[in-house]
N, C-alpha and C positions, 0 to 999 in steps of 0.2 A: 580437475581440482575440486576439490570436498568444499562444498556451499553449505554451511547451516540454514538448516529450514528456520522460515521465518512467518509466524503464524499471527497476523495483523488483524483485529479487531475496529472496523469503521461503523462504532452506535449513528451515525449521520443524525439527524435531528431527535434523537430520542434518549431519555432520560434528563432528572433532574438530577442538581447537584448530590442531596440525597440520596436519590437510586442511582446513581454513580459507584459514589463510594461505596453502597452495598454491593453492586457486583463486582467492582474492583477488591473489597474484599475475598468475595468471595474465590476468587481468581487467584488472589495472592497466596491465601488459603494453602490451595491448591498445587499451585506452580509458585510459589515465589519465589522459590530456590532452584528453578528447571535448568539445568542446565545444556541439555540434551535439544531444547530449541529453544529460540529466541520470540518473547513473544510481545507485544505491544499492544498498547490500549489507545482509541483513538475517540475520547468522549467527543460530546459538542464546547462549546467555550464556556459555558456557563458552570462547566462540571470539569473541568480542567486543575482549576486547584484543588477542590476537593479532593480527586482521585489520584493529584500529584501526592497529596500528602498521604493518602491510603498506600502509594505502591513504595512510598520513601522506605529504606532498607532492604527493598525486594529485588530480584535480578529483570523483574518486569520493566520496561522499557514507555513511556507515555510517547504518546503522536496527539497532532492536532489533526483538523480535518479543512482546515484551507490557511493561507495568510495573504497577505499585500507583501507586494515586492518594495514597495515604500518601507524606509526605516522610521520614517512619521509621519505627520500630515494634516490635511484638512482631508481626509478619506474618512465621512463618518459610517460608521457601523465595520469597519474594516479593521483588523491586528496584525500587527508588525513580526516578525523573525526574534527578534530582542525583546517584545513581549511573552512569546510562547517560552526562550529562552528562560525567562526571569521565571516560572511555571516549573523548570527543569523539564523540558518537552525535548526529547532526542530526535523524533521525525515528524515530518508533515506530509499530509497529501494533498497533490498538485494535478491537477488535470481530471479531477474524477469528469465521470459521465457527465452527473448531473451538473454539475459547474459549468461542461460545457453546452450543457443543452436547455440547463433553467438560464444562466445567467450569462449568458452569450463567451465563456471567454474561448478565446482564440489559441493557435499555439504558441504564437508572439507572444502575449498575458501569460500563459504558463512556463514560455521558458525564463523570462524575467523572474516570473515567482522563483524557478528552480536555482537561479545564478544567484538570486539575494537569499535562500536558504543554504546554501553549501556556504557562503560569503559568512553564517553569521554559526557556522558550525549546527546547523540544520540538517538531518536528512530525509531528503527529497526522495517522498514513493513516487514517480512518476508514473500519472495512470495511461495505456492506450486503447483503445478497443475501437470495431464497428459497430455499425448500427444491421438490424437485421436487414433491413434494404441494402445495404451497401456490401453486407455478407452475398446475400443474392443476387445481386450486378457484376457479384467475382471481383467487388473493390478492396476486398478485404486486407490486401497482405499492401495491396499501394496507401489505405488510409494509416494502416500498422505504420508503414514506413514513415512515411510524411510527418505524424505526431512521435513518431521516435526519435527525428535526425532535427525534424525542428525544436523539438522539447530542448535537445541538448546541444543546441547551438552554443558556443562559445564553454562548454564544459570541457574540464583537461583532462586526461589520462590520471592525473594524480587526485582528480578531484571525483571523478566514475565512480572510483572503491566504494565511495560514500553514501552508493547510490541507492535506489532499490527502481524495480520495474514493475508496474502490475498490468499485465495485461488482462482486459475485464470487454469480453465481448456484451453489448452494450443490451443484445437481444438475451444473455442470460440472465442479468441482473435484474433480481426481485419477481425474474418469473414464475422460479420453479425450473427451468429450460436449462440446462446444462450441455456447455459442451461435450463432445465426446473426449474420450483422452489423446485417440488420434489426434484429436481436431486440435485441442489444446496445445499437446505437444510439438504440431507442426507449427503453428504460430509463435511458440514461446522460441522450437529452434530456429525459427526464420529474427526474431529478435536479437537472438545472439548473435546469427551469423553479420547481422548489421553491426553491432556492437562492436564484433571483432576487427570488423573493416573501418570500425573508425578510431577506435581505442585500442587494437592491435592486445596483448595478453592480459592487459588489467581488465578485459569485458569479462575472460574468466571468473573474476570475482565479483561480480554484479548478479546480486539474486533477483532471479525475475518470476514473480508471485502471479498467480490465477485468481483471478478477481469475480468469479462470473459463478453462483452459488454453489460455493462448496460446501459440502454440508458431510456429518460424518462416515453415511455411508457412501460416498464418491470418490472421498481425502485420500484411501488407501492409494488408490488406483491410478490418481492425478498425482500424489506426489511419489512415487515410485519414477516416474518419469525422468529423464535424462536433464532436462532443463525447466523440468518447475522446481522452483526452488520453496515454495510455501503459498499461503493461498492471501488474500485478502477480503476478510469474512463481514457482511452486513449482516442479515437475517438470524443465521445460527452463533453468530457474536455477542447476544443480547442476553442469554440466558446462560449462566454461568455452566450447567450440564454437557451441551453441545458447547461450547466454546472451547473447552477443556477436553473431551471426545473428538477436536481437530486437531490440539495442542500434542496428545495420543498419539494420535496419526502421523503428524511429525515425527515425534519422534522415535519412529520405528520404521518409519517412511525409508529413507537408506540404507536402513544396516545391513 
C-alpha cells in the first residue's frame, strides 16, 4: 500500500515567536503548495500562533511538540489537546526521547497523552527508540516493542489511520551517529510486523518515520526503504535550506 512520505520538522526548544514565523515562511515559500509529501512544522509553544497564522492557506500542516492528557486543570506549565486544537495544530509529539529521559515520563503517561490526542482529533507522532546501552545488551527490538504495544494500549483499528510512528534510536539523536539503513529498516519492519498483529490491515496505513539524524545526504537512502515512511527532523529542521533538501528527498524517495 502507497504511504506518503511524511517529512516532520521537531525545532524542540529553539526559536522565538519571530524566528518562527521567518522560517515558517520560508518553508511556505517554498513547499506551501507540496503536494508530493506531507510536511509539518513542530515549533515550541511560544511560537505556535505565530507560525499557525504563517502556514494559514498553505498545504503545510502544524504539530506541537508535547501536551497533557488532561482536558484542563490545575497542571501548571502544561497545555491541553483543545488548546493546540484552538492553534489549528493537526499533530503532536508524544514520547520523544527527551520527555522521557529529561522529564521521567513513562509509557503509562504517553499512552494516556495518545488516547486524549486521537479523542480530541489530534494526531499522535508516537515516538520509540533505544538508548545506546540497551542497543548493545541486544535490548533493542524488546524496548521497540514494549513502548509500541504500551504506547497504544487501548487504540482501535479505526483510530491507528490516524496515527504516525517515529522510530528515533535514542544513540542517534543530535549525535551526528546515524543508523545504518539496514539497521533502520529492520527496526521500522519489526514495527510493522507488530502493528500488523495487533491492527491486522489498517497497520498498512500507519506511516512510521526515522527519527534519528536525517540529514540530506542520508534521506535518499533511508527513505527508499520499504517501511520508512518519512523521517522526523531536529538539527537539519532549523534552517530552511536543509529542511527543504529532505522535503526533495521525499519526494522522489518512491517513485
Amino acid at each position: 500500500m502507497a504511504r506518503k512520505i511524511l517529512i516532520a520538522g521537531n525545532w524542540k526548544m529553539n526559536k522565538t515567536a519571530s524566528e518562527g514565523a521567518d522560517l515558517a515562511k520560508a518553508i511556505v515559500v517554498a513547499a506551501g503548495k507540496s503536494t508530493a509529501v506531507e510536511i509539518v512544522v513542530c515549533p515550541p509553544f511560544t511560537a505556535l500562533e505565530s507560525v499557525s497564522k504563517i502556514l494559514e492557506g498553505s498545504d503545510i500542516k502544524l504539530g506541537a511538540q508535547n501536551m497533557h492528557a488532561a482536558a484542563s486543570g490545575a497542571f501548571t506549565g502544561e497545555t491541553s489537546a483543545g488548546m493546540l486544537r484552538s492553534l489549528f495544530c493537526s499533530y503532536v509529539i508524544l514520547g520523544h526521547s527527551e520527555r522521557r529521559t529529561y522529564f521521567g515520563e513513562t509509557d503509562a503517561i504517553v499512552n494516556q497523552k495518545v488516547l486524549a490526542a486521537l479523542k480530541s482529533q489530534l494526531k499522535p507522532i508516537l515516538c520509540v527508540g533505544e538508548t545506546l546501552a540497551e542497543r548493545e545488551g541486544g535490548k533493542a527490538f524488546d524496548v521497540v516493542r514494549t513502548q509500541t504495544i504500551a504506547g497504544l494500549e487501548g487504540v482501535t483499528k479505526e483510530q491507528v489511520v490516524d496515527l504516525v510512528i517515529a522510530y528515533e534510536p535514542v544513540w542517534a539523536i543530535g549525535t551526528g551517529k546515524v543508523a545504518t539503513t539496514a539497521q533502520a529498516q529492520e527496526v521500522h519492519g519489526f514495527i510493522r510486523k507488530l502493528l500488523i498483529e495487533k491492527f491486522g490491515e489498517a497497520a498498512q496505513r500507519v506511516r512510521i518515520l526515522y527519527g534519528g539524524s536525517m540529514k540530506p545526504d542520508n534521506a535518499p537512502e533511508l527513505l527508499a526503504q520499504p517501511d520508512i515512511d518519512g523521517g522526523l527532523i531536529g538539527g537539519a529542521a532549523l534552517q530552511a535550506p536543509s529542511f527543504l533538501d529532505l522535503v526533495k528527498a521525499g519526494a522522489t524517495a518512491k517513485a
